[in-house]
Each structure stands twice: as structure tokens, then as C-alpha cells.
C-alpha positions in Angstrom: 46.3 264.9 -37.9 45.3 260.8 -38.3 47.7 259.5 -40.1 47.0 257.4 -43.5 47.0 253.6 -43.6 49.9 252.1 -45.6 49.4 252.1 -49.0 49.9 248.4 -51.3 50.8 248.1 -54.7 49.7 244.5 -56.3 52.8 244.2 -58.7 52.5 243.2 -62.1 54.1 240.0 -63.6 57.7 239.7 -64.7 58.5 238.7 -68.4 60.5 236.1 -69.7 60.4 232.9 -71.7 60.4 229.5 -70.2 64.0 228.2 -69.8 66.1 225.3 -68.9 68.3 225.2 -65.9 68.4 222.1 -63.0 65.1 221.4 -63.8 62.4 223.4 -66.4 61.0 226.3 -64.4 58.1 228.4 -66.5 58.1 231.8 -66.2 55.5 234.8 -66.5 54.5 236.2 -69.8 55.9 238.9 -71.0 53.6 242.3 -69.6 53.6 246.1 -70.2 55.7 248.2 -68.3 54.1 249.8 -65.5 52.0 252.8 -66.0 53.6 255.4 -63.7 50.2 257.8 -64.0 47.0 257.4 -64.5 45.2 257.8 -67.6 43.9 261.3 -67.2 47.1 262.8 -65.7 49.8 264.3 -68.2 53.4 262.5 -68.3 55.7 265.0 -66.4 59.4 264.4 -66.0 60.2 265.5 -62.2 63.2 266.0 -60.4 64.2 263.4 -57.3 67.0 263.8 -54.9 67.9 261.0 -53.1 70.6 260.9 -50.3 71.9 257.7 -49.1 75.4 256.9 -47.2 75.8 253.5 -49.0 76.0 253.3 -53.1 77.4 250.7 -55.5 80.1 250.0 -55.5 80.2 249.1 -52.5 77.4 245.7 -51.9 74.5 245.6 -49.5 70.9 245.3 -49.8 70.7 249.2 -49.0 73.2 250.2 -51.6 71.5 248.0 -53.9 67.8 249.0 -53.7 68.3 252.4 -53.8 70.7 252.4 -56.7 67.8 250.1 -58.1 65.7 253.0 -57.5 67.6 255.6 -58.7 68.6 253.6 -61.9 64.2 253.4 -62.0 63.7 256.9 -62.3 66.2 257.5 -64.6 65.4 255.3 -67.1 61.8 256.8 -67.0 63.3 259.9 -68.3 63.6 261.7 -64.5 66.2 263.7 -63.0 67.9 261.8 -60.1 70.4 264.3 -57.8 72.4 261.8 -56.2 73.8 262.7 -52.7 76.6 260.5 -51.2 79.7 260.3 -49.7 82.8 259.9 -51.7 84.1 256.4 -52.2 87.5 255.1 -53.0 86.9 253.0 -56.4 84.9 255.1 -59.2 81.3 254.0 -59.8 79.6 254.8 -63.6 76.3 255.4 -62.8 73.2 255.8 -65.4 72.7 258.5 -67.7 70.1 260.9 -65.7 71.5 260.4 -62.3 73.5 263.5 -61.5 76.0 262.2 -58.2 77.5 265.3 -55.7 80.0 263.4 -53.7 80.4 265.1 -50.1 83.0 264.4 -47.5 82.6 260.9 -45.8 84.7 258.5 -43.7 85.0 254.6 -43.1 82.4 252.9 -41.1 84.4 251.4 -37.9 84.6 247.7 -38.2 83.5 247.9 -41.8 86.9 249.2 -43.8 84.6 248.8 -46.9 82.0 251.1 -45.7 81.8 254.5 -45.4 79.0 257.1 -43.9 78.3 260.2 -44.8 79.3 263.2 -42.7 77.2 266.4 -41.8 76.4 268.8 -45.2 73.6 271.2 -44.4 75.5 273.9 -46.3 76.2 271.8 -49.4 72.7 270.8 -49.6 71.4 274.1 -48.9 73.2 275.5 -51.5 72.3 272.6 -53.7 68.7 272.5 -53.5 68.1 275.9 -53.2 69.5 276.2 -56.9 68.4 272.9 -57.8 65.5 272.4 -56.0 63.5 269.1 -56.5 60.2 268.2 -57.0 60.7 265.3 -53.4 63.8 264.0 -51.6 63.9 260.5 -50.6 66.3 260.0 -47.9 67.3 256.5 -47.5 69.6 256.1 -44.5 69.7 257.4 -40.9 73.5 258.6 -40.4 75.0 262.2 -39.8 74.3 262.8 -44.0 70.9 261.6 -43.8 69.9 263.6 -40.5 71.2 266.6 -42.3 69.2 265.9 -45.8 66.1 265.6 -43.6 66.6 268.6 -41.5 67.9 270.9 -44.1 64.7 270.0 -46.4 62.2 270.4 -43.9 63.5 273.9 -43.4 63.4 274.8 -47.2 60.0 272.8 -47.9 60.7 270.4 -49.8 58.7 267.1 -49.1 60.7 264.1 -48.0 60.2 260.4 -47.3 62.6 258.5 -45.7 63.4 254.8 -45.9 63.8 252.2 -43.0 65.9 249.7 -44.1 68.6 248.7 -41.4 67.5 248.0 -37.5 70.2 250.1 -36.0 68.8 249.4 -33.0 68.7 245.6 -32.8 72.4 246.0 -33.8 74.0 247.0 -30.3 73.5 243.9 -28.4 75.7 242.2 -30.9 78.3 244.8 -30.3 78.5 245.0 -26.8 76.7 248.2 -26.0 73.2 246.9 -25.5 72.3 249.6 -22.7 73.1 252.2 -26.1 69.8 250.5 -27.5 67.2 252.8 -26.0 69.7 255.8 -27.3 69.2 254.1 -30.7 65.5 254.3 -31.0 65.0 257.8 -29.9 67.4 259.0 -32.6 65.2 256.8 -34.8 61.5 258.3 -33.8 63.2 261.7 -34.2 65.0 261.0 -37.6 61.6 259.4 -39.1 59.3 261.7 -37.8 61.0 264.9 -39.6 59.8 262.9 -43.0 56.3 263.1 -44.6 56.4 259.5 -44.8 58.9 256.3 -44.0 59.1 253.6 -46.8 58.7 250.4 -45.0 58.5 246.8 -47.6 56.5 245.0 -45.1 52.9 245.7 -42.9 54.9 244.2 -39.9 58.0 246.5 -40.0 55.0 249.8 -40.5 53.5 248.2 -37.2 57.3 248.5 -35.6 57.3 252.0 -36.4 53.8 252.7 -35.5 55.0 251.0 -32.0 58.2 253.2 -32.4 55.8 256.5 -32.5 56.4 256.7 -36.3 52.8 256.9 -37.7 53.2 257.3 -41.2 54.6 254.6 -42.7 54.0 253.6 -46.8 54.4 250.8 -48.3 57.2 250.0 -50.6 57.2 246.5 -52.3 60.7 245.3 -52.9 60.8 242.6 -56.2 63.8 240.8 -57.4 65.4 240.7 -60.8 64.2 236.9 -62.0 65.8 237.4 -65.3 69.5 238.0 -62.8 68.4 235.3 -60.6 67.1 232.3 -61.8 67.9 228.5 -62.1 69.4 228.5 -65.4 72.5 229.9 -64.1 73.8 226.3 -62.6 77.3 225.8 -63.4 78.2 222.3 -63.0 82.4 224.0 -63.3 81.7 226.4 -60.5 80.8 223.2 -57.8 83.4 221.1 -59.3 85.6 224.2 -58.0 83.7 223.7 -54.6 84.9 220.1 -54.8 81.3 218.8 -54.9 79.2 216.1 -57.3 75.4 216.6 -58.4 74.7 214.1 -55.3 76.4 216.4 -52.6 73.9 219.1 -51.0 75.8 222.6 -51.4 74.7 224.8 -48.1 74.9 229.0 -49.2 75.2 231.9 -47.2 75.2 235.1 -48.6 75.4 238.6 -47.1 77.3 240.4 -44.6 79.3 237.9 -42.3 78.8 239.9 -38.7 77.8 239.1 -35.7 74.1 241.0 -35.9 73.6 237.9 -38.8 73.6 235.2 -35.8 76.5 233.2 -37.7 76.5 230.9 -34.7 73.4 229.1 -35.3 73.9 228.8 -39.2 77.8 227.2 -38.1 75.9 224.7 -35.6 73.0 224.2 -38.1 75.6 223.1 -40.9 76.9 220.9 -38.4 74.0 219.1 -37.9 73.6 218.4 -41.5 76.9 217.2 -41.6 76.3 214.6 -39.4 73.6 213.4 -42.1 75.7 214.0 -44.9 79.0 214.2 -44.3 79.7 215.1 -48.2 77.7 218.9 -48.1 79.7 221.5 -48.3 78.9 225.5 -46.7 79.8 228.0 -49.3 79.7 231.3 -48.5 79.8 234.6 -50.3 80.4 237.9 -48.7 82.6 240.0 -46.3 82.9 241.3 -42.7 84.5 241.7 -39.9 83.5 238.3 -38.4 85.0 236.5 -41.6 88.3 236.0 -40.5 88.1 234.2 -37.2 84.7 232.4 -39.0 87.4 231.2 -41.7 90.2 230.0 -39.0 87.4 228.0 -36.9 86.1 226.4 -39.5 88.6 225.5 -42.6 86.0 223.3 -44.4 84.0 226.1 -45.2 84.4 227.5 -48.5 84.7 231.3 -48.6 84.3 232.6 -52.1 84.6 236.5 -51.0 82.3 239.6 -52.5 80.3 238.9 -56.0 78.6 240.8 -57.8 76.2 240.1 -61.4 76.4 237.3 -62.8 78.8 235.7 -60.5 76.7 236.2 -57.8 73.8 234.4 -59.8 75.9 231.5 -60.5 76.7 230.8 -57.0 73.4 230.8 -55.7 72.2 228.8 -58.7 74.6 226.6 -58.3 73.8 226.0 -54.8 71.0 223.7 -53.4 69.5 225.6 -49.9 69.8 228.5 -48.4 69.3 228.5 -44.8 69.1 232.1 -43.5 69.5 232.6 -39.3 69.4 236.8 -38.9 66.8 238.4 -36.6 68.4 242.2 -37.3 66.6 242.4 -41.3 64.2 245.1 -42.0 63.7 242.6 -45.3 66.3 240.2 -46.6 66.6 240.6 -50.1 69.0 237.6 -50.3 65.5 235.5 -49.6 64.4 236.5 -53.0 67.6 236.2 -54.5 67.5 232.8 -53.0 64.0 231.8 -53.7 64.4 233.0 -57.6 67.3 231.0 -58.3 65.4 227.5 -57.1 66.8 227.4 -53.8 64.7 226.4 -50.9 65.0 229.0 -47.7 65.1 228.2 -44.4 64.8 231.9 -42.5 62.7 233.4 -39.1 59.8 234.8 -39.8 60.6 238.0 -40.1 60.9 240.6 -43.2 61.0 238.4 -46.9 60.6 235.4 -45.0 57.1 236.5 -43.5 55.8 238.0 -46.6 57.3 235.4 -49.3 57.7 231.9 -47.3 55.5 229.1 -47.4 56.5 226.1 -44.8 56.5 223.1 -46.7 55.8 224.6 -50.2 59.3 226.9 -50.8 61.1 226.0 -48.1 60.6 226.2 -43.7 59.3 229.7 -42.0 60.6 229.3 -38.4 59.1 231.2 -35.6 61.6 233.7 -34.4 64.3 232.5 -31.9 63.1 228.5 -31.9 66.7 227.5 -32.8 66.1 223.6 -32.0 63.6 224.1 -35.4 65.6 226.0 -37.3 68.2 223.7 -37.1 65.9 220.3 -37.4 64.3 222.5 -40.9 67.8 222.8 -42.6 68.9 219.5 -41.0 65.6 217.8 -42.9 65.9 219.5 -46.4 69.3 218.8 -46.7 68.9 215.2 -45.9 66.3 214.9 -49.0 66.8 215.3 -52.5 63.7 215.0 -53.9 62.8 217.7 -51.1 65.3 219.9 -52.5 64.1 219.7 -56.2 60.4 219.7 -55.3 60.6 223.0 -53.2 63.5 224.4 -55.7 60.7 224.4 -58.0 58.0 226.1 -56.0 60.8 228.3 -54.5 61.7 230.2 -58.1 58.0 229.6 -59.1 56.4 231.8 -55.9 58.0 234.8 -56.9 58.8 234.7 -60.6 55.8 237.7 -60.8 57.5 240.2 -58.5 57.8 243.1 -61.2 60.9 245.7 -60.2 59.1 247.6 -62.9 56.0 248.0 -61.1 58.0 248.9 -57.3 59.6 251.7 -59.5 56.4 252.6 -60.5 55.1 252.7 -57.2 57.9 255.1 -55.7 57.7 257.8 -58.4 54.5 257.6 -57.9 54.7 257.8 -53.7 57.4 260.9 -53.7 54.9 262.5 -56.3 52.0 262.1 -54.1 54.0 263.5 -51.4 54.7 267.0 -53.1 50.7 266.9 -54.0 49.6 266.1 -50.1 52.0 269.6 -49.6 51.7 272.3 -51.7 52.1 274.8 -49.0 55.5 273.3 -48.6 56.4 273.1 -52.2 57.5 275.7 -54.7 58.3 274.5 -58.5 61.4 275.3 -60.1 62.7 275.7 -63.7 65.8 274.3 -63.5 65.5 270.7 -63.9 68.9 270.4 -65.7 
């Protein structure tokens, strides 16, 4: 059967009032939340399960988009049936997401991590009872290959999500020749799902090239309100040791090698020689932190934040050059971009989709390192550059709605159990 083209949602605007923060940034007026049916369809509450191997607390851009999912549903009055593997500090999730912990262990490398281990029998038994309406299953390990196959075999319809490129990740650890080994897993895993949630067209071609034809199209949007310029703290970089004349440098995410930390060292270099007062703060943890930290004792390493810490630090920063080639997306770009920080980032994932060279910062054509570095080098040297594309940066996405991408998946996994009825059987229990 052909498979269907990816579906696009056009997301609504964001809301908010025009505020103050380095400079005066206006903001979209405020819109109605997004309509999760049509007109002539009936409001039905429906009941979700989604499985995923990483969850607040612990911080990612996979933990966090699916608990942004979850949190979604919920708040629209749906049943979420949370499935993931048992984590060390306690997490108080939203009323209407109903968590089943299962056996897990530490991801190695990643002490902070864990994956989820093999539970055919626990979901079985789970969804056989509770049986949901659609599963979204959001990562590839030993839990998720279980969710996937234990659905298909009870009819349930199921989507996955492709958010991390295992595959790319092997090289960087010393096992390229595993990379082949990597992708098959990943056409089989995929191609047990009705449909893979991809955020751009370009990752959907990747899959199609992968022998994964039926890729959808899942938006991602940032929290503008979170993010945003008004969160500046003039205390926070006199803590950094800086003044409103020294250019601040930020990195945030995961500090490993698959984040090509090399060329954002040797690109803060070369802005160094051009102004010897910026500073490189960076926010995060990982395995490569601690020999990152002993070779370079300048850098300022301000560890995991979370809310509104996390805000301030990027606010409070002035660029945000971004080196990885191993991001499905990059939601740090639009964490970035909405709180007036020019990006400098391969184009690749956010960078392709939400970068404008010249306008919101530099889109550099994947692997030209002499122009990465020369882009950073070049907006850190200017001032005016930096206010002038800080503007346009938190201005070229303050419409992304996270209203409207939450629309858009209940409205997906509901398609889904329409598209099979054959394989779906409604129960009663939705409690």
C-alpha cells in the first residue's frame, strides 16, 4: 500500500503581551486555544499510552517533549498511561497521567540515564485490561521494541517517534563498523509502527531513504512565555565575571562527544582572539565534561538547569553557536532563538527549518568548519550584530504555538485508530 505524504500543521500564534527585557521585543496577540476537532465531530476524551525510556526528571530534549506531550493530553481532559522505567529521584507528574514504572538500568557512560528493559508481559497485561484508544512510542531501546511488538500483536495502533540518531552516534564512540547494525534495528523498530513522528520534511526523507515510508509530521514549538528576553539578569553575568560590553558565548545540552565539542572549543578560540574579554558559559552534563573542564579552566561550567534558571542563563547570554551534526531537531535552537540570542548551527534539524543567515543568526552548510567558525568569530566581534539579530532571533518564532503541536498529536494518534478499525477494539475502562 502507497504510503501517505507527511502531514503539516500551520501553528497558531502564541499569546502574550509586549514586554521589556535587553531591548523591547513585541509579541503575538493573545489567540484561542487550538481546536483539537473539527466542528462536526463530538469532543471525546480517549485514552493514550505512551512509552518512553527517558522522563523528567531527568533533562533532554526527548524527556522533555514527550513529557510536553503527555502534560498536552492531560490538560485536555485525556487519559495518559505512562510507561517508563523507574528512576532514582521521585517525579510529580500532572493530574491525568497515570505512570507504571517497570524495571530499568543506567545507560553506560550516562550515570544519569537510564533505559528501559524488556516488559512484554507487563504491558500485555496492562493493555489488555486497560486498553488504549493509540500508543505513541517515543524511543527505540529494549522498552520501546517491546511496546511496539506487544501492541502490534493485540491491535492497538501505534506511532512511533524518531528523535535521537542512534546511528550517527557510533563513530563518536569508537564502534563505527556497529553503524550498519544500528540502522537495520532502526527500519525494523519503525516499520512495526502505523506511522513515525518526524519534526522536519528532511528527517521524513532520511527515513524514507532508511526504508521507513510513513513518516508524519510533528511540529515542535517552544514555550516563548519560558524563554524570552525579559529574563536578563544583569546579577547572574556579574557571577560569570562579565560587563554589558563583554560578549557571553552559551552552550547548552548534553556535553559528549556525538555534540562535536571540538569545533565549538576551537570556535570560542577564535573569538577570543577578537575579544579577549568573552567568556563560554556552558550549561549541562556528560561524560565529556570533566576532561572538557580540566582543558579548558576559563570556561565557566554552570552544571544541569532546569525552569527558570535555565531561562535566565540563556537570556543572559549573547550567542549561541551550536556545532552538532547527530540532532534529529535541536530544541535548544528555539530555546536559543526565543530568548534573543543569535544561533550559529549546521543546517540540519531547527537550524534548517527555523534559521535565516543574516536575519537570526548564520545557517552553515554541514561540515564547512572554516565557516562555522568565521560565522561565530563575526557575530561576536559586533555588537550592534548581536542586538540586531537578537531581535529578529526572539521575533522569528514568537508564533510557534505548543498549543497547536498538542493539538496536532491528539489529533494524529486519533487518526491512526480511525485509518484501523480492523485493528482496534474500544474499551470501557478509561479509568
Amino acid at each position: 500500500m502507497m504510503a501517505s505524504p507527511p502531514s503539516v500543521l500551520v501553528a497558531p500564534a502564541a499569546s502574550g503581551a509586549p514586554s521589556r527585557g535587553r531591548h523591547t521585543y513585541a509579541t503575538a496577540p493573545q489567540r484561542p486555544r487550538w481546536n483539537l476537532l473539527r466542528a462536526s465531530q463530538r469532543y471525546v476524551q480517549v485514552r493514550i499510552g505512551i512509552v518512553s525510556e527517558t522522563y523528567p526528571p531527568e533533562i533532554n530534549g526527548v524527556a522533555l517533549t514527550v513529557h510536553s506531550l503527555a502534560a498536552g493530553l492531560a490538560s485536555q481532559g485525556h487519559t495518559v498511561d505512562l510507561i517508563r522505567p523507574r528512576q532514582r529521584q521521585p517525579f510529580d507528574d500532572e493530574p491525568g497521567i497515570v505512570t507504571l514504572e517497570v524495571r530499568g538500568a543506567s545507560l553506560p557512560r550516562y550515570p544519569g540515564l537510564r533505559f528501559g528493559l524488556p516488559a512484554s508481559d507487563i504491558l500485555r497485561e496492562r493493555w489488555t485490561r486497560l486498553r488504549p484508544d493509540a500508543i505513541y512510542v517515543a524511543t527505540e531501546g529494549p522498552l520501546g521494541w517491546s511496546a511496539v511488538r506487544t501492541a502490534k500483536r493485540l491491535g492497538i495502533p501505534t506511532a512511533t517517534g524518531f528523535h535521537t540518531r542512534f546511528d550517527t552516534y557510533a563513530d563518536h564512540y569508537g564502534v563505527g563498523f556497529l553503524t550498519p547494525v544500528v540502522r537495520n534495528y532502526l527500519r525494523r523498530f519503525h516499520r512495526r509502527a502505523a506511522a513515525t513522528l518526524v519534526p522536519t520534511e528532511a528527517l521524513a526523507d532520511e527515513l524514507k531513504t532508511l526504508g521507513v515510508d510513513t513518516a508524519r509530521l510533528l511540529r515542535r514549538a517552544v514555550d516563548t512565555q519560558l524563554f524570552h528576553p525579559r529574563h536578563r539578569d544583569a546579577g547572574l553575568r556579574r557571577q560569570w565575571g562579565v560587563d554589558g560590553n563583554s560578549p557571553v558565548v552559551l552552550y547548552v545540552g548534553r556535553i559528549a562527544p556525538e555534540k562535536n565539542l571540538d569545533l565549538a572549543v576551537r570556535s570560542f578560540r577564535s573569538i577570543q582572539q577578537q575579544v579577549p574579554h568573552a567568556r563560554y558559559v556552558w550549561v549541562g552534563d556528560g561524560p565529556a565534561r570533566a576532561a572538557l573542564q580540566a582543558a579548558n579552566p576559563d570556561f565557566i561550567f554552570a552544571g544541569m538547569q532546569r525552569g527558570e534558571m535555565l531561562s535566565r542563563h540563556y537570556a543572559s547570554a549573547d550567542l549561541f553557536p551550536f556545532p552538532s551534526l547527530s540532532e534529529t531537531f535541536g530544541n535548544v535552537i528555539l530555546e536559543a532563538l526565543a530568548s534573543g540570542l543569535p544561533v550559529v548551527a549546521y543546517e540540519e534539524g531547527a537550524a534548517r527549518e527555523h534559521l535565516r543567515s543574516g536575519h537570526n543568526g548564520y545557517r552553515i552548510d554541514a561540515g564547512n568548519e572554516n565557516a562555522f567558525i568565521d560565522a561565530a568569530t563575526t557575530l561576536a566581534s559586533n555588537a550592534s550584530l548581536i542586538r540586531h539579530m537578537g531581535r529578529a532571533a526572539h521575533a522569528s518564532i514568537a508564533n510557534l504555538s505548543p498549543d497547536a503541536v498538542i493539538g496536532e498529536f491528539e489529533n494524529l494518534l486519533r487518526e491512526l485508530a480511525q485509518e484501523h478499525p480492523h485493528e482496534h477494539h474500544a474499551t470501557a475502562a478509561h479509568a
